[in-house]
Backbone as CSV, one residue per row, in Angstrom:
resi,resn,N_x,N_y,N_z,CA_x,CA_y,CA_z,C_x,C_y,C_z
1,UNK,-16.157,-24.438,-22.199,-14.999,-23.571,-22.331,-15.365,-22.112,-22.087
2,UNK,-16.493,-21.548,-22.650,-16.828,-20.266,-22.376,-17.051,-19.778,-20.909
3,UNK,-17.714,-21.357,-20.079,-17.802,-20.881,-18.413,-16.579,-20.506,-17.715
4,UNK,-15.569,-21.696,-18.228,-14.184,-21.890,-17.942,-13.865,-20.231,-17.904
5,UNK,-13.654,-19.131,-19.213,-12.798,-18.343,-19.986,-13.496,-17.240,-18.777
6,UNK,-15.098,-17.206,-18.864,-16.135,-16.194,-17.973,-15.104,-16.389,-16.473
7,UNK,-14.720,-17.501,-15.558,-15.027,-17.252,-14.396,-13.502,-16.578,-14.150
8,UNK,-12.506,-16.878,-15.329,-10.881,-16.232,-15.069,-10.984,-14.602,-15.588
9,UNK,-11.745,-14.526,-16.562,-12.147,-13.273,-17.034,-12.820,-12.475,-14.990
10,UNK,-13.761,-12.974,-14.702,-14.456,-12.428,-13.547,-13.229,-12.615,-11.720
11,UNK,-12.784,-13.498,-12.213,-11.404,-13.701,-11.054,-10.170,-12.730,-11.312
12,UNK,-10.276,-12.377,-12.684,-8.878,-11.389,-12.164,-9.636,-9.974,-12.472
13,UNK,-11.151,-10.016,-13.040,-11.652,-8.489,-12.238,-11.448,-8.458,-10.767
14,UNK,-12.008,-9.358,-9.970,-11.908,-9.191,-8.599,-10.665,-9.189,-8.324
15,UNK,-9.626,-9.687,-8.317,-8.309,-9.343,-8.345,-7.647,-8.185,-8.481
16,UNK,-8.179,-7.687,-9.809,-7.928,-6.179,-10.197,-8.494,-5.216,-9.200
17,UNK,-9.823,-5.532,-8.666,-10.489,-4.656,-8.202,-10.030,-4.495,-6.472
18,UNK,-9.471,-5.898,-6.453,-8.941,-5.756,-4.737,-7.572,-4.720,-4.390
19,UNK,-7.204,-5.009,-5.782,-5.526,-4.359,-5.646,-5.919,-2.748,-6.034
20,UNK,-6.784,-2.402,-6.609,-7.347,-1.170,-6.743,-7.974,-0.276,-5.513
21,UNK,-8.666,-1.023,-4.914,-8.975,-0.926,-3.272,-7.574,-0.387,-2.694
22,UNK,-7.021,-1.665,-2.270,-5.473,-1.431,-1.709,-4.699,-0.255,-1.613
23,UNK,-4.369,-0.071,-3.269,-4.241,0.691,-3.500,-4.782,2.506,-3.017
24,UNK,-6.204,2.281,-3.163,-6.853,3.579,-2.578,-6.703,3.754,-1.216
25,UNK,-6.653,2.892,-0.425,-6.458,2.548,1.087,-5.133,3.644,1.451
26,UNK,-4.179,3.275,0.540,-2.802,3.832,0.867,-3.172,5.033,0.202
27,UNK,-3.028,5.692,-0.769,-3.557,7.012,-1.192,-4.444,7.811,-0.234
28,UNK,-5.254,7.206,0.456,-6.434,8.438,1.261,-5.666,8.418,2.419
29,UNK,-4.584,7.414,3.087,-3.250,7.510,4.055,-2.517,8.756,3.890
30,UNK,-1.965,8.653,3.087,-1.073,9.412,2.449,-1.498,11.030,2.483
31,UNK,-2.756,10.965,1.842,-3.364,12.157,1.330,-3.663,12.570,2.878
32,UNK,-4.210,11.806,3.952,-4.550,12.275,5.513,-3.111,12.488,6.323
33,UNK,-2.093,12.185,6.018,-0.526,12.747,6.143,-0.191,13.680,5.990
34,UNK,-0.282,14.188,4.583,-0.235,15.492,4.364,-0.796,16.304,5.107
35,UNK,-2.153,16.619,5.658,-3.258,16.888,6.356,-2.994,17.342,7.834
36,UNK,-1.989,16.341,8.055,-1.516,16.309,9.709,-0.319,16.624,9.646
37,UNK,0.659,16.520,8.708,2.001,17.060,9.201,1.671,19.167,8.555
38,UNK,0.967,19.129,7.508,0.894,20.847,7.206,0.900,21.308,8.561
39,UNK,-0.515,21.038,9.272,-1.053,21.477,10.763,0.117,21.574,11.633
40,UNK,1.188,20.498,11.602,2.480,20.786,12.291,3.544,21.734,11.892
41,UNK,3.181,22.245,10.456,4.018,22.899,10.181,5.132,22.650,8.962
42,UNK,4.761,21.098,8.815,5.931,20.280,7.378,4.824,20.561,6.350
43,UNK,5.798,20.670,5.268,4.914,20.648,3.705,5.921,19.486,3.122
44,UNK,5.289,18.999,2.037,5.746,17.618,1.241,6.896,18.033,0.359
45,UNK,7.830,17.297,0.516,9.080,17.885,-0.261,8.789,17.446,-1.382
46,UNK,8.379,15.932,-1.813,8.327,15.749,-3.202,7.254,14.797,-3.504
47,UNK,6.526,14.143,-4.505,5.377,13.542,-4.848,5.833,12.374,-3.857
48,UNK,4.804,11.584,-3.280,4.734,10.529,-2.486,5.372,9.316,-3.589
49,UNK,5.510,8.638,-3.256,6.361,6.863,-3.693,5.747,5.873,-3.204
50,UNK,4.936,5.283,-4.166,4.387,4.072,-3.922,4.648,2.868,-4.744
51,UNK,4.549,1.715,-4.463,4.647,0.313,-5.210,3.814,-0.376,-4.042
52,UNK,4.448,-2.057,-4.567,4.026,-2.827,-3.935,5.113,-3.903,-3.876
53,UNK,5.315,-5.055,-2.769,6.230,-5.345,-2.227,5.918,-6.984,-1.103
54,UNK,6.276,-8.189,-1.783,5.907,-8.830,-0.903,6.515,-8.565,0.275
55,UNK,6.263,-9.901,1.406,7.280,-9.995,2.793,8.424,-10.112,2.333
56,UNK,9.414,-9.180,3.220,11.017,-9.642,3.028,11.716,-8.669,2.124
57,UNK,10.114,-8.153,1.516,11.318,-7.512,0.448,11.609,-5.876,0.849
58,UNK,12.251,-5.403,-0.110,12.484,-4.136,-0.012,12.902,-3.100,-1.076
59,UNK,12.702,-1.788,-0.908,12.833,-1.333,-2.173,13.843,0.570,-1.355
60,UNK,15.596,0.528,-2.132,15.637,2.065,-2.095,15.437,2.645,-2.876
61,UNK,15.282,4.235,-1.847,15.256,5.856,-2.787,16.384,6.658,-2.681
62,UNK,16.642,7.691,-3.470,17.470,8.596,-2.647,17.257,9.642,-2.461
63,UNK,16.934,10.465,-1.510,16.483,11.680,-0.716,17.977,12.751,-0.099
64,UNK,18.018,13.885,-0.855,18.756,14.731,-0.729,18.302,15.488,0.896
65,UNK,18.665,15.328,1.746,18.883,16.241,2.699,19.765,17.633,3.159
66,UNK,19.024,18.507,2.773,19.591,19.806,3.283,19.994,20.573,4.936
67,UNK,20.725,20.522,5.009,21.437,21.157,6.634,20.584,21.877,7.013
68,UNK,20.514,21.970,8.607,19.526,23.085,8.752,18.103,22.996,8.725
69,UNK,17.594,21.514,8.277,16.440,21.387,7.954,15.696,19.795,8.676
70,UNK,14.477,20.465,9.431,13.934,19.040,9.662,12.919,17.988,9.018
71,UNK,13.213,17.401,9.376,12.572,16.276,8.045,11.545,15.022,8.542
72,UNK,10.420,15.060,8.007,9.459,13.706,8.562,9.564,13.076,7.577
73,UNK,9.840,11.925,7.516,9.273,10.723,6.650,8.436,9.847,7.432
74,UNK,7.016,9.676,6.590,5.737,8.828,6.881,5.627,7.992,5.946
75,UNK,5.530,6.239,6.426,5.241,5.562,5.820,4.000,4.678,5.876
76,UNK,3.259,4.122,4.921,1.668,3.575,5.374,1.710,2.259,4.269
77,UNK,0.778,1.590,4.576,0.820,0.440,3.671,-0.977,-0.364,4.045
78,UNK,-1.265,-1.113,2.897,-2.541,-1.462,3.013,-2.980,-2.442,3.909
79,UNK,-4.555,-2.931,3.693,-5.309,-3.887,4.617,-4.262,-5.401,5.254
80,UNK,-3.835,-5.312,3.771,-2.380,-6.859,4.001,-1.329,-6.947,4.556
81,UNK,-0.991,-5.874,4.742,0.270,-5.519,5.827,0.094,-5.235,7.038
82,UNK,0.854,-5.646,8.102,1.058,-5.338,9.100,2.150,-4.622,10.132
83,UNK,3.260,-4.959,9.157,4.526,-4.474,9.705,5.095,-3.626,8.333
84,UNK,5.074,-2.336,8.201,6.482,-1.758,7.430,7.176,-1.327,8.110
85,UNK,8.683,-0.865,7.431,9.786,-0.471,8.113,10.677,0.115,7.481
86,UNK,11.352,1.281,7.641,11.937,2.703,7.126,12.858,2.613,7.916
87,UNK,14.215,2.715,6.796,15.394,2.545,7.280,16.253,3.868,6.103
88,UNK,16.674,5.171,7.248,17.409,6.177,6.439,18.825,6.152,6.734
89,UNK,19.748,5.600,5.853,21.149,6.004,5.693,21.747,6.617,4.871
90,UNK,23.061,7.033,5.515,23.671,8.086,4.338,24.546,7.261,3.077
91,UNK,25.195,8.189,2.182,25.420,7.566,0.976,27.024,6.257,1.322
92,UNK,27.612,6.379,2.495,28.253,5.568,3.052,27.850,4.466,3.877
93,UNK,26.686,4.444,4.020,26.248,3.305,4.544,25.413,2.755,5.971
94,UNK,25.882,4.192,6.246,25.811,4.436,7.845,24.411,4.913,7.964
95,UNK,24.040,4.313,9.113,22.162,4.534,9.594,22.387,5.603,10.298
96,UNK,21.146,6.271,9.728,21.135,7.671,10.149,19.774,7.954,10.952
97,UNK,18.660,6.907,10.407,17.346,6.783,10.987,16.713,5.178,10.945
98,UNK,16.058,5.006,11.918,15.494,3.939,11.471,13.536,3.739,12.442
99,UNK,12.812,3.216,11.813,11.593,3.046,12.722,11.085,1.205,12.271
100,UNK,11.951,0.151,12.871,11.861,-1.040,12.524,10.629,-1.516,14.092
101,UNK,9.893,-0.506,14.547,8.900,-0.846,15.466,7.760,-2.041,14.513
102,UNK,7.169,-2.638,15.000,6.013,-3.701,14.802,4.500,-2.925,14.445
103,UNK,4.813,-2.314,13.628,3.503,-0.951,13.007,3.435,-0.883,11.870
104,UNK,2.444,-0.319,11.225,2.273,-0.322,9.947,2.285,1.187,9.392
105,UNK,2.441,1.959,10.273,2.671,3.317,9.928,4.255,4.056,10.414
106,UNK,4.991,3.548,9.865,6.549,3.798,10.414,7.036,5.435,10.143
107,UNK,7.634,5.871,11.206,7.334,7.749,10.841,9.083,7.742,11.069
108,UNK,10.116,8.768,10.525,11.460,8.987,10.953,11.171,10.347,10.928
109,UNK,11.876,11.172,12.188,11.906,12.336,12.683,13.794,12.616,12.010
110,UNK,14.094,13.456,11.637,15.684,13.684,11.074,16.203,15.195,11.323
111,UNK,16.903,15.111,12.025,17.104,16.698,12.405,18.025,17.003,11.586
112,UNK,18.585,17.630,10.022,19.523,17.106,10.051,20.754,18.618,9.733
113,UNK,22.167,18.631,9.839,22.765,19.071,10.381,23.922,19.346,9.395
114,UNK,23.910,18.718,8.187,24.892,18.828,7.332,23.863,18.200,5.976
115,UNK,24.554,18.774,4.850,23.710,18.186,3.583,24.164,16.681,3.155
116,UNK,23.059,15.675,2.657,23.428,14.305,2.865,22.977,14.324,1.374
117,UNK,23.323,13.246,0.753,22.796,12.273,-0.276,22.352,11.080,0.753
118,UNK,20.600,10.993,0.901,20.881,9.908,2.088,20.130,8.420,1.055
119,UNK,19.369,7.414,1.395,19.230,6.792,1.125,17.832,6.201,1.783
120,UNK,16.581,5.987,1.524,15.723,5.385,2.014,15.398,3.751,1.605
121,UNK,15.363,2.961,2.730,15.189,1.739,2.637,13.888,1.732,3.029
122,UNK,12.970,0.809,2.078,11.249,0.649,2.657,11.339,-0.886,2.974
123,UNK,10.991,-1.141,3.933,10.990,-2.764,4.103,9.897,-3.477,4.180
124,UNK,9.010,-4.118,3.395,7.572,-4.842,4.177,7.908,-6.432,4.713
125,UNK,7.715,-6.069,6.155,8.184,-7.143,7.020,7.348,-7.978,6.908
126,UNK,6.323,-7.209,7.404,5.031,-8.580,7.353,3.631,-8.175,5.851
127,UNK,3.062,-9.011,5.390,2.191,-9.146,4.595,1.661,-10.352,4.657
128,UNK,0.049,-10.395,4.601,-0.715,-11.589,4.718,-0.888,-11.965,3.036
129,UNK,-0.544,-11.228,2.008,-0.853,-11.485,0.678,0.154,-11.347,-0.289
130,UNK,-0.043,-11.974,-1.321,1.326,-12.419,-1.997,1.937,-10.798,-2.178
131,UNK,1.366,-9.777,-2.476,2.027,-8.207,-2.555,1.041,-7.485,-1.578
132,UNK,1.887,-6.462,-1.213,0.994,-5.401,-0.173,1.647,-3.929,-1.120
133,UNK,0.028,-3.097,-1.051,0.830,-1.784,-1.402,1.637,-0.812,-0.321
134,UNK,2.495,0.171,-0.608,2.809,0.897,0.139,3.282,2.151,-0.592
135,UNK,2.880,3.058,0.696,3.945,4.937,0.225,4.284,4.936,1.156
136,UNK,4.860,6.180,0.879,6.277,7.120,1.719,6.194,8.555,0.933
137,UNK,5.814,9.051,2.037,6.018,10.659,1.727,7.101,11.201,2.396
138,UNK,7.672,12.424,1.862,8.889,12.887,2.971,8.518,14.349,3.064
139,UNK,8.353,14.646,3.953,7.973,16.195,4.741,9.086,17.111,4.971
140,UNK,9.285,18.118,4.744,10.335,19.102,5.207,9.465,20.337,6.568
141,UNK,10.274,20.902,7.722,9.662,21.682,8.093,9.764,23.235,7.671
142,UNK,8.600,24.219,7.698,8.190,25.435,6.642,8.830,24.969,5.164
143,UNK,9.492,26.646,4.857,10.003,27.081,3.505,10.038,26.410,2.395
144,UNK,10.225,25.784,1.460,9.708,25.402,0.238,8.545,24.537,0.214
């Protein structure tokens, strides 16, 4: 019984420790995002958003868009994923952005033109493992 208790005790360290990985995978993403959109000129509107998410599923946000202002959203996801997908509509329903390409780094460019209550849809299409992690940062260009 004690080998038994040792090898579930040592299986969901490694477990723990894979999803901890994962996890960091998407964080040093994220953190190299920031990195590359400043250089363009966007700063991070608000703390990045992460979970995790089998295939199929999906998870919204809601992201205030200001007129006048352009907007990156970057999305990244770990070793287990292959496909995410970022879908921005407004509070009526209507698609306003979408990057449903076959990538794992899905980016929406938003020019946008009037102030929205919009809506972010994260989708993980594909995953080889029962959960994949993922973020989403959203970039504004200059001023705040």
């Amino acid at each position: 019984m004690k080998l038994r208790s040792f090898l579930l005790a040592a299986a969901a360290l490694l477990v723990s420790t894979t999803a901890e990985a994962q996890a960091n995978i998407v964080r040093t993403q994220l953190d190299s995002a920031v990195v590359l959109m400043r250089g363009q000129g966007f700063v991070p509107l608000d703390d990045a958003v992460t979970g995790t998410l089998a295939a199929g599923q999906d998870e919204e946000f809601e992201i205030d868009l200001e007129a006048g202002v352009t907007y990156m959203v970057v999305g990244v996801c770990d070793g287990g994923c292959s496909d995410l997908d970022l879908v921005l509509s407004d509070d009526d329903g209507d698609e306003i952005e979408a990057d449903r390409e076959l990538d794992d780094v899905p980016m929406l460019a938003i020019e946008n033109t009037s102030n929205v209550e919009a809506v972010l849809k994260v989708q993980m299409a594909t995953c080889s493992t029962a959960q994949c992690h993922y973020g989403v940062r959203v970039f504004r260009s200059g001023g705040k």
